[in-house]
C-alpha positions in Angstrom: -15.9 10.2 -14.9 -13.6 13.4 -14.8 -16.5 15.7 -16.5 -16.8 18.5 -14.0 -20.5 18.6 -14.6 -20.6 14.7 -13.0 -18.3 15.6 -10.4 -20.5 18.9 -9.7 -24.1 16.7 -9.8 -22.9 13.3 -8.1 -19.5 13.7 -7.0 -16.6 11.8 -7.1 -17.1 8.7 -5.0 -14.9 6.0 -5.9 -14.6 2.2 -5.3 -11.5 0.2 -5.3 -11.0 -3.7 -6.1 -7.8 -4.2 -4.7 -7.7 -7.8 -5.9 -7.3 -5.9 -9.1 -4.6 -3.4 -7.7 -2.5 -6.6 -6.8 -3.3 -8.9 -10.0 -1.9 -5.5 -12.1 1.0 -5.2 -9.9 2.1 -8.9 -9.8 1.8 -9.6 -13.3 2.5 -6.4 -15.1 4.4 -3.9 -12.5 6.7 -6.1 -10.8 7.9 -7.7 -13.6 8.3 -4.6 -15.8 10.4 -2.8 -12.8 12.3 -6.0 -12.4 13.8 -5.5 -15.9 14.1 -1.7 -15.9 14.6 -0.1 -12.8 18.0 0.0 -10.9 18.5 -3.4 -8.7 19.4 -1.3 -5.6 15.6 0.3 -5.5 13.8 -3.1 -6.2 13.5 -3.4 -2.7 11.1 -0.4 -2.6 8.8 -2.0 -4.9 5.6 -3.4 -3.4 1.9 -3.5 -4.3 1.1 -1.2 -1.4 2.9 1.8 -2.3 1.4 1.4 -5.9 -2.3 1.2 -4.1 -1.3 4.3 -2.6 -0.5 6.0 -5.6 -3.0 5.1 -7.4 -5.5 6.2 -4.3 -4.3 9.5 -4.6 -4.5 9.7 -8.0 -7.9 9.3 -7.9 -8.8 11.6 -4.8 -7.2 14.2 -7.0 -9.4 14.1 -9.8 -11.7 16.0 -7.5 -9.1 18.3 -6.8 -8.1 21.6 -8.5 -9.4 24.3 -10.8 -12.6 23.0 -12.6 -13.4 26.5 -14.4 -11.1 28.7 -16.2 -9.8 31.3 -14.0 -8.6 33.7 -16.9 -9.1 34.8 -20.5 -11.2 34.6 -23.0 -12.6 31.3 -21.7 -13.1 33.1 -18.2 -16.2 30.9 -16.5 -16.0 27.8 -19.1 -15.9 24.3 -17.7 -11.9 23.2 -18.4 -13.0 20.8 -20.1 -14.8 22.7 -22.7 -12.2 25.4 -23.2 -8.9 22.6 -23.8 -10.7 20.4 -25.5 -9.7 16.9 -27.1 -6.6 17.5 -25.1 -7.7 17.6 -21.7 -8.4 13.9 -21.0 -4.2 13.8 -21.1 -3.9 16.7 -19.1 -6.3 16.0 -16.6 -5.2 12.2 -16.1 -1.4 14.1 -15.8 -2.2 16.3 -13.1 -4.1 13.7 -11.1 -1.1 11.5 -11.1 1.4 14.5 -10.0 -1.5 16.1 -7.7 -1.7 12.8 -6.1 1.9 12.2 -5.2 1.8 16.3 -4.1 -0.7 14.6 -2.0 0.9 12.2 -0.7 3.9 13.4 0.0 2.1 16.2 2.1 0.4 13.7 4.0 3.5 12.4 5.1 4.9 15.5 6.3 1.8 15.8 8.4 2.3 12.1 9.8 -1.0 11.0 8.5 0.6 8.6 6.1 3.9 7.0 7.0 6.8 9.1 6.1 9.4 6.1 6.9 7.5 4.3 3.4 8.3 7.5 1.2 11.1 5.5 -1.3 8.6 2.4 -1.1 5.8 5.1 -2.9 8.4 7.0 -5.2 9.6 3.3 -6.5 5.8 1.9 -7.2 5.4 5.1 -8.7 8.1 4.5 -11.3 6.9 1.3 -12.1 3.6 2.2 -13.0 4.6 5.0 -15.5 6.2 2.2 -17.8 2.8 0.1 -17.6 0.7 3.5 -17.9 3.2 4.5 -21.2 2.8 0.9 -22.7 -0.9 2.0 -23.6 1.0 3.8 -26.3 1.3 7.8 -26.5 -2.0 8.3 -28.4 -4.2 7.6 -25.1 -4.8 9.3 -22.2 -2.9 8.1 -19.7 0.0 7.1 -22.3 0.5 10.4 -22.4 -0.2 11.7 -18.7 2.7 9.0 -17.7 5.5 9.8 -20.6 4.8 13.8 -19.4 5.4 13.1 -16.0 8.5 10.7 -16.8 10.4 13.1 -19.4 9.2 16.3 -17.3 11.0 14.5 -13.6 14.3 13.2 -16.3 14.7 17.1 -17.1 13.6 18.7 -13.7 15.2 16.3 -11.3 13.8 13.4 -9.6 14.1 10.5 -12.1 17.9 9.3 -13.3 18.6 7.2 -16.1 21.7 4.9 -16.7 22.6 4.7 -20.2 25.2 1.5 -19.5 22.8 -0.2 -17.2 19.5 1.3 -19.0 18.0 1.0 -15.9 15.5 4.2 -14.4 15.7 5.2 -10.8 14.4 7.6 -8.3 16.7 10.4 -7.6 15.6 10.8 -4.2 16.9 14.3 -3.1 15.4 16.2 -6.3 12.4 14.5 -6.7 9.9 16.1 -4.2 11.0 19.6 -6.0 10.4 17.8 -9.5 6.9 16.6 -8.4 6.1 20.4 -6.8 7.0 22.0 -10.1 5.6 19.7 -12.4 2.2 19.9 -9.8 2.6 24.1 -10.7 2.4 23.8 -14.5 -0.5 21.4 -14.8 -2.7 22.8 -12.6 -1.7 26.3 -14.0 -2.8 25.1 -17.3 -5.7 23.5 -16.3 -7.0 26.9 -14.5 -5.8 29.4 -18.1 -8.1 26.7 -20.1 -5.5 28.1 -23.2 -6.0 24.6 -25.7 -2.8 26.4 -27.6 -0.5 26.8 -24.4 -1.5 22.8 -23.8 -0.6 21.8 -27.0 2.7 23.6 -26.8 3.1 21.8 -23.6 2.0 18.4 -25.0 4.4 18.6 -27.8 7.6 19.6 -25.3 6.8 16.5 -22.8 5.2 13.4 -24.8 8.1 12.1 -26.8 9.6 8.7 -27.2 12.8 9.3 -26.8 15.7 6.5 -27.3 16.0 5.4 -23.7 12.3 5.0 -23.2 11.6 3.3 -26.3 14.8 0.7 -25.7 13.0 0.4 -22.6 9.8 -0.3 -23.8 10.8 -3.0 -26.2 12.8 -4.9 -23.3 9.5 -5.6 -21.8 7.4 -6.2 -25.1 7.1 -9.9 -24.2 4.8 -8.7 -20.6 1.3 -8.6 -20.6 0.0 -5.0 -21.5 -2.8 -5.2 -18.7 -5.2 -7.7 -17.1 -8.9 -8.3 -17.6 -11.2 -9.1 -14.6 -13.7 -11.8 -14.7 -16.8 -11.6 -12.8 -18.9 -13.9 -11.3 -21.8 -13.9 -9.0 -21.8 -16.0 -5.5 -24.9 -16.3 -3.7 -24.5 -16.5 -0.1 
Protein backbone atom coordinates (compact mmCIF):
# COMPACT_ATOMS: atom_id res chain seq x y z
CA UNK A 1 0.00 0.00 0.00
CA UNK A 2 1.31 3.68 -0.77
CA UNK A 3 -1.25 5.33 1.91
CA UNK A 4 1.00 7.28 4.04
CA UNK A 5 -1.07 6.43 7.04
CA UNK A 6 0.08 2.40 6.35
CA UNK A 7 3.46 3.39 5.74
CA UNK A 8 3.40 5.66 9.02
CA UNK A 9 1.65 2.56 11.22
CA UNK A 10 3.41 -0.62 9.67
CA UNK A 11 5.84 0.55 7.22
CA UNK A 12 6.90 -0.35 4.08
CA UNK A 13 8.34 -3.79 4.20
CA UNK A 14 8.29 -5.54 1.01
CA UNK A 15 8.60 -9.11 -0.37
CA UNK A 16 9.86 -10.05 -3.78
CA UNK A 17 9.01 -13.34 -5.87
CA UNK A 18 11.63 -13.16 -8.31
CA UNK A 19 10.34 -16.16 -10.12
CA UNK A 20 7.70 -13.67 -10.95
CA UNK A 21 10.29 -10.80 -11.87
CA UNK A 22 11.73 -13.40 -14.44
CA UNK A 23 8.41 -15.06 -15.80
CA UNK A 24 7.30 -11.06 -16.53
CA UNK A 25 10.57 -10.32 -18.10
CA UNK A 26 10.83 -13.51 -20.33
CA UNK A 27 7.50 -13.47 -21.63
CA UNK A 28 6.38 -9.96 -21.77
CA UNK A 29 9.82 -7.55 -21.52
CA UNK A 30 12.09 -9.33 -23.62
CA UNK A 31 9.92 -9.89 -26.28
CA UNK A 32 8.37 -6.37 -26.31
CA UNK A 33 12.09 -4.76 -26.38
CA UNK A 34 13.03 -7.24 -29.05
CA UNK A 35 10.57 -5.54 -31.40
CA UNK A 36 10.98 -1.92 -30.30
CA UNK A 37 14.07 -0.91 -29.01
CA UNK A 38 17.24 -0.28 -31.22
CA UNK A 39 19.17 -3.74 -32.00
CA UNK A 40 22.51 -2.18 -30.82
CA UNK A 41 21.12 -1.87 -27.03
CA UNK A 42 19.49 -5.40 -26.92
CA UNK A 43 22.48 -6.47 -25.49
CA UNK A 44 21.82 -4.47 -22.29
CA UNK A 45 18.62 -6.14 -21.74
CA UNK A 46 18.54 -8.75 -18.93
CA UNK A 47 16.18 -9.72 -16.18
CA UNK A 48 18.56 -8.45 -13.56
CA UNK A 49 18.73 -4.92 -14.38
CA UNK A 50 14.83 -4.93 -14.61
CA UNK A 51 14.86 -6.64 -10.83
CA UNK A 52 16.87 -3.80 -9.97
CA UNK A 53 14.62 -1.31 -11.24
CA UNK A 54 11.83 -2.52 -10.08
CA UNK A 55 13.68 -2.86 -6.33
CA UNK A 56 14.16 0.65 -6.32
CA UNK A 57 10.97 1.51 -7.33
CA UNK A 58 9.63 0.09 -4.55
CA UNK A 59 12.20 1.25 -1.79
CA UNK A 60 11.10 4.71 -3.09
CA UNK A 61 7.64 4.54 -2.27
CA UNK A 62 8.91 5.08 1.23
CA UNK A 63 10.79 7.83 0.07
CA UNK A 64 9.90 11.63 -0.21
CA UNK A 65 7.44 14.19 1.00
CA UNK A 66 4.42 12.41 2.64
CA UNK A 67 2.73 15.87 3.93
CA UNK A 68 2.16 18.94 2.03
CA UNK A 69 4.87 21.32 2.68
CA UNK A 70 3.00 24.51 1.48
CA UNK A 71 -0.38 26.19 0.88
CA UNK A 72 -3.61 25.87 1.71
CA UNK A 73 -3.27 22.13 2.21
CA UNK A 74 -0.10 22.85 4.56
CA UNK A 75 -0.04 19.57 7.06
CA UNK A 76 -2.61 17.27 4.83
CA UNK A 77 -1.54 13.78 3.97
CA UNK A 78 -0.51 14.03 -0.06
CA UNK A 79 -2.73 11.85 -0.66
CA UNK A 80 -5.64 13.70 0.64
CA UNK A 81 -4.83 17.03 -0.88
CA UNK A 82 -4.12 15.59 -4.88
CA UNK A 83 -6.65 13.35 -4.81
CA UNK A 84 -7.93 10.71 -7.43
CA UNK A 85 -4.77 11.72 -9.14
CA UNK A 86 -2.14 10.79 -6.86
CA UNK A 87 -2.03 7.00 -7.34
CA UNK A 88 -0.39 8.20 -11.01
CA UNK A 89 1.76 10.54 -9.48
CA UNK A 90 2.98 8.61 -6.77
CA UNK A 91 3.58 5.38 -8.89
CA UNK A 92 5.62 8.13 -11.38
CA UNK A 93 7.84 9.37 -8.88
CA UNK A 94 8.70 6.01 -7.47
CA UNK A 95 9.75 4.79 -10.77
CA UNK A 96 12.03 8.09 -11.41
CA UNK A 97 13.01 8.25 -7.56
CA UNK A 98 14.16 4.83 -7.95
CA UNK A 99 16.42 5.11 -10.94
CA UNK A 100 17.67 8.65 -8.96
CA UNK A 101 18.40 5.86 -6.64
CA UNK A 102 20.06 3.80 -8.36
CA UNK A 103 22.06 5.70 -10.25
CA UNK A 104 23.44 7.32 -6.89
CA UNK A 105 24.26 4.12 -5.60
CA UNK A 106 26.41 3.53 -8.35
CA UNK A 107 28.35 6.58 -8.01
CA UNK A 108 28.92 5.51 -4.42
CA UNK A 109 30.13 1.91 -5.70
CA UNK A 110 27.54 0.20 -3.68
CA UNK A 111 25.90 -1.04 -6.87
CA UNK A 112 27.96 -1.78 -9.90
CA UNK A 113 28.53 1.26 -12.03
CA UNK A 114 30.10 -0.89 -15.00
CA UNK A 115 26.06 -2.43 -15.27
CA UNK A 116 24.57 1.23 -15.66
CA UNK A 117 23.42 0.74 -19.70
CA UNK A 118 22.27 -2.96 -18.59
CA UNK A 119 19.68 -0.90 -15.87
CA UNK A 120 18.83 2.15 -18.29
CA UNK A 121 17.92 -0.58 -21.19
CA UNK A 122 15.57 -2.93 -18.66
CA UNK A 123 14.25 0.29 -17.69
CA UNK A 124 13.01 1.10 -21.21
CA UNK A 125 11.55 -2.13 -21.64
CA UNK A 126 9.40 -2.01 -18.79
CA UNK A 127 7.81 1.38 -19.61
CA UNK A 128 6.20 -0.24 -22.84
CA UNK A 129 4.74 -3.29 -20.60
CA UNK A 130 3.82 -0.62 -17.70
CA UNK A 131 2.00 1.78 -20.74
CA UNK A 132 0.17 -1.41 -22.21
CA UNK A 133 -2.08 -1.28 -19.05
CA UNK A 134 -3.58 1.46 -20.99
CA UNK A 135 -3.38 5.36 -19.87
CA UNK A 136 -6.46 5.29 -17.61
CA UNK A 137 -4.47 3.22 -14.78
CA UNK A 138 -1.96 4.05 -12.59
CA UNK A 139 1.05 2.95 -13.66
CA UNK A 140 -0.14 3.44 -17.42
CA UNK A 141 0.22 6.74 -16.78
CA UNK A 142 3.32 6.89 -14.29
CA UNK A 143 5.29 4.99 -17.39
CA UNK A 144 3.92 7.25 -20.56
CA UNK A 145 4.95 10.44 -18.13
CA UNK A 146 8.26 9.25 -17.60
CA UNK A 147 8.68 8.12 -21.47
CA UNK A 148 7.33 11.48 -23.19
CA UNK A 149 8.93 13.64 -20.19
CA UNK A 150 12.87 11.77 -21.05
CA UNK A 151 11.77 12.06 -25.27
CA UNK A 152 11.43 15.97 -24.55
CA UNK A 153 14.25 16.40 -21.77
CA UNK A 154 16.88 14.16 -23.05
CA UNK A 155 17.63 10.67 -22.35
CA UNK A 156 15.28 8.57 -24.52
CA UNK A 157 15.72 8.92 -28.65
CA UNK A 158 13.32 7.68 -31.08
CA UNK A 159 13.90 6.60 -34.73
CA UNK A 160 11.17 7.43 -36.94
CA UNK A 161 12.69 5.14 -40.02
CA UNK A 162 13.56 2.26 -37.69
CA UNK A 163 10.63 3.08 -34.98
CA UNK A 164 12.81 1.78 -32.71
CA UNK A 165 13.37 3.65 -28.87
CA UNK A 166 16.69 3.83 -27.29
CA UNK A 167 18.61 5.17 -24.45
CA UNK A 168 20.41 8.36 -25.05
CA UNK A 169 23.08 7.65 -22.75
CA UNK A 170 24.89 11.06 -22.21
CA UNK A 171 21.49 13.06 -21.38
CA UNK A 172 19.71 10.65 -19.59
CA UNK A 173 21.03 10.89 -16.03
CA UNK A 174 20.10 14.84 -16.31
CA UNK A 175 16.63 13.76 -17.79
CA UNK A 176 16.01 11.34 -14.80
CA UNK A 177 17.33 14.32 -12.15
CA UNK A 178 14.88 16.73 -13.56
CA UNK A 179 12.08 14.70 -14.05
CA UNK A 180 12.94 13.34 -10.11
CA UNK A 181 12.63 17.55 -9.32
CA UNK A 182 9.10 18.00 -10.64
CA UNK A 183 7.46 15.01 -9.14
CA UNK A 184 8.56 15.20 -5.95
CA UNK A 185 8.04 19.00 -6.05
CA UNK A 186 4.48 18.28 -6.79
CA UNK A 187 3.99 15.77 -4.50
CA UNK A 188 5.38 18.17 -1.46
CA UNK A 189 2.78 21.60 -2.98
CA UNK A 190 -0.20 18.85 -2.74
CA UNK A 191 -1.77 21.55 -5.59
CA UNK A 192 -4.52 18.70 -7.40
CA UNK A 193 -4.73 21.71 -10.11
CA UNK A 194 -0.85 22.12 -10.78
CA UNK A 195 -1.06 17.97 -11.10
CA UNK A 196 -3.61 17.94 -13.49
CA UNK A 197 -1.86 20.60 -15.53
CA UNK A 198 1.05 18.29 -15.34
CA UNK A 199 -0.89 15.11 -16.17
CA UNK A 200 -2.47 16.58 -19.16
CA UNK A 201 1.26 17.97 -20.57
CA UNK A 202 2.89 14.33 -20.09
CA UNK A 203 0.23 11.43 -20.62
CA UNK A 204 -0.46 11.51 -24.33
CA UNK A 205 -0.41 8.82 -27.00
CA UNK A 206 1.37 10.26 -29.31
CA UNK A 207 1.94 8.61 -32.98
CA UNK A 208 5.24 6.89 -32.26
CA UNK A 209 4.07 5.36 -29.09
CA UNK A 210 0.81 4.20 -30.23
CA UNK A 211 2.55 2.57 -33.70
CA UNK A 212 4.57 1.11 -31.10
CA UNK A 213 2.11 -0.26 -29.04
CA UNK A 214 0.19 -1.90 -31.81
CA UNK A 215 3.47 -3.70 -33.11
CA UNK A 216 3.40 -5.70 -29.94
CA UNK A 217 -0.45 -6.15 -29.62
CA UNK A 218 -0.11 -9.91 -30.32
CA UNK A 219 2.23 -10.25 -26.58
CA UNK A 220 0.79 -11.13 -23.51
CA UNK A 221 -0.32 -8.01 -21.53
CA UNK A 222 0.97 -9.56 -18.13
CA UNK A 223 1.31 -13.00 -16.39
CA UNK A 224 -0.78 -14.54 -13.63
CA UNK A 225 0.94 -16.61 -10.83
CA UNK A 226 -0.42 -19.80 -9.68
CA UNK A 227 -0.09 -20.95 -6.23
CA UNK A 228 0.22 -24.04 -4.67
CA UNK A 229 1.05 -25.40 -1.33
CA UNK A 230 4.16 -28.12 -0.80
CA UNK A 231 4.36 -29.69 2.40
CA UNK A 232 7.77 -30.53 3.37
Amino acid sequence: PNDPEVHHKKGSRKTFWKNMFKARFNTIIRPVSIRLIHPEQLQFLSDEGFFQFVLMHEICHAIGPRVVKVGPFKGSPVNNAIGPEYNALEEAKADIAGLHSLIYLMDKKVIDRSREKEYFVSYLGSLFRSIRFGLGEAHGKAAAISLNYLVANGGILYDASTKRWSIDFPNFRGGVEKLARELVMLEGDGDPAKVKEFFGRWITMTEPLSNSLAAVGDIAIDVLPKYSIRWE
